[in-house]
N, C-alpha and C positions, 0 to 999 in steps of 0.2 A: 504494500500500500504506500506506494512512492508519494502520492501528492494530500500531506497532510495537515497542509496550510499552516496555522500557526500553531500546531498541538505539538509538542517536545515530544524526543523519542531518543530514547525510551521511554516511558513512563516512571516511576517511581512503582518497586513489584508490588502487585496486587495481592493483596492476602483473603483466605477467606478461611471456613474453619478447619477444612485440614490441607491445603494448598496454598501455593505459593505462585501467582504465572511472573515470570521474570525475564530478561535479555538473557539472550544463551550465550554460554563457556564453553571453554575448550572441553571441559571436562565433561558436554554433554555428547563427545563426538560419537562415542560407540553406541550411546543409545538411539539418536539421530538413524548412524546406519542399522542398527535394528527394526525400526519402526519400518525402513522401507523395503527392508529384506524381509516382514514377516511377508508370509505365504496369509495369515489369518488376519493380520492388520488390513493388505493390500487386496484383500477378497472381492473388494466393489473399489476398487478403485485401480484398476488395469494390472491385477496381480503385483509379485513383490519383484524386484530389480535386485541383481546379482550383485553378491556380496562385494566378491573382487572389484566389480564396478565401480561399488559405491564405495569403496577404501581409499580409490585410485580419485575418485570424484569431489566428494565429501570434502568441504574445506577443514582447516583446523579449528575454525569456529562454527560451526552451518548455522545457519538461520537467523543471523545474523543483520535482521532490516526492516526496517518500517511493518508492525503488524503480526511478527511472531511471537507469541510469547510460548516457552516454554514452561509447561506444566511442570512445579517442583512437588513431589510430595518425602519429607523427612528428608532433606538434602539430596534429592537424584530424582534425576529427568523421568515423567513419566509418562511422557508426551507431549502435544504443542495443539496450541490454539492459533487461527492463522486468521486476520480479516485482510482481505485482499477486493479491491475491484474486479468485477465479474468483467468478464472481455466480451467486448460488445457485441461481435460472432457469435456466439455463442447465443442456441436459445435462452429462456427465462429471463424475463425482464420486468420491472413493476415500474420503471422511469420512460417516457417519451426517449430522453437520450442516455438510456441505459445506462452504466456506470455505477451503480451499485456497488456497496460494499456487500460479501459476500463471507459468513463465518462456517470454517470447517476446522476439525479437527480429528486428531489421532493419535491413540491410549496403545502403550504397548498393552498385550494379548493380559497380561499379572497385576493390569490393572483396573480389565472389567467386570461390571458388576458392582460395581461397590457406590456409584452415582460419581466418578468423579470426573466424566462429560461434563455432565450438568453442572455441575459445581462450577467447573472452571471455565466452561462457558456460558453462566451466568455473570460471572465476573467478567470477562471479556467484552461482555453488550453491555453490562453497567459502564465499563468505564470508557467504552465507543457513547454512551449515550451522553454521558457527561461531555466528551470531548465533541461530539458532535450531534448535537439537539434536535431532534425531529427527522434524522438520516434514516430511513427504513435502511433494514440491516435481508439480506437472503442468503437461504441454506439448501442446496439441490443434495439430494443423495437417492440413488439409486432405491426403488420400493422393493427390493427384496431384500435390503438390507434393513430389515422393521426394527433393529435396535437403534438405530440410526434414528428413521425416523422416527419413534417412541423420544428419543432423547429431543429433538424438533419439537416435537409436540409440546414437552414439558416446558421446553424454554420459553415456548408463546408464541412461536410460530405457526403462524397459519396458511395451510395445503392453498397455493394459486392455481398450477397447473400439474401437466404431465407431460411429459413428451420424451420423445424415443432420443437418445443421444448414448455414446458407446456402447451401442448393440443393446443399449437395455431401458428398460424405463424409470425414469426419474420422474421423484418425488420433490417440485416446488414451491418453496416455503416463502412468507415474507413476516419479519418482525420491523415492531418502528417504538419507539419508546413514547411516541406519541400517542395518549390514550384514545382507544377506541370505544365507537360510542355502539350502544345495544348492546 
């Protein structure tokens, strides 16, 4: 999320009750290549990418820019939270000129179930909302990936559309911190 106007970045870490989201370390590199070498993480999201790949790939800080935060829980990475602009090619849109900010994320495999999606990206839209007032926020994921969208749901996102993209169909959400009325 390059164009963040005048909001400072990083942020000061977010805390909530048992996380931390923060700028990532060096020291989160191996978990980084975990997350995208899981075969279980990367199920709906174009499978996992080869280890060796991602050794040779991987910087010594990754993720590293405007929009990542990594997921701390007890001092070590347990995934990341990403708000990133949706690319305007791309179906699902809720703007005339698209451009949306777009939240996804991803929990290594040991640390679901336990709500800490939702946790860490409730704190993520809290503090997208604070930084940016009335910006509706969008979440695509694949509908057969129902944990996914379960966790969608809880955040307060609510189903737009559907539409066929990487051979499968997606589930389009839209949140905005702006109260809705009914």
């Amino acid at each position: 999320m390059a164009d963040l106007g005048p909001v400072v970045w990083p942020p000061a870490p977010l805390r909530t009750e048992r996380l931390v989201l923060r700028e990532s370390e060096a020291l989160d590199r191996a978990a980084f290549i975990d997350l995208f070498a899981s075969s279980e993480v990367r199920t709906y999201l174009g499978g996992p990418r080869p280890r060796a790949e991602l050794e040779n790939a991987v910087p010594e800080v990754p993720g590293r820019r405007p929009g990542v935060f990594v997921v701390d829980h007890d001092g070590a990475m347990i995934g990341i939270v990403t708000l990133d602009r949706r690319d305007a090619e791309r179906p699902g849109h809720v703007r005339p000129d698209a451009g949306e900010t777009e939240l996804s994320y991803m929990l290594l495999p040991e640390a679901w179930g336990r709500g800490y999606a939702s946790e860490a990206c409730a704190a993520a839209l809290a503090w997208f909302a604070d930084a940016f007032p009335s910006e509706p926020v969008v979440l695509c994921t694949q509908v057969a990936n129902d944990r996914s969208v379960g966790v969608a749901v809880k955040l307060g996102f609510i189903e737009v559309e559907r539409f066929e993209e990487f051979g499968a169909e997606q589930w389009f959400g839209v949140w905005s911190s702006v109260p809705r009325s009914g």
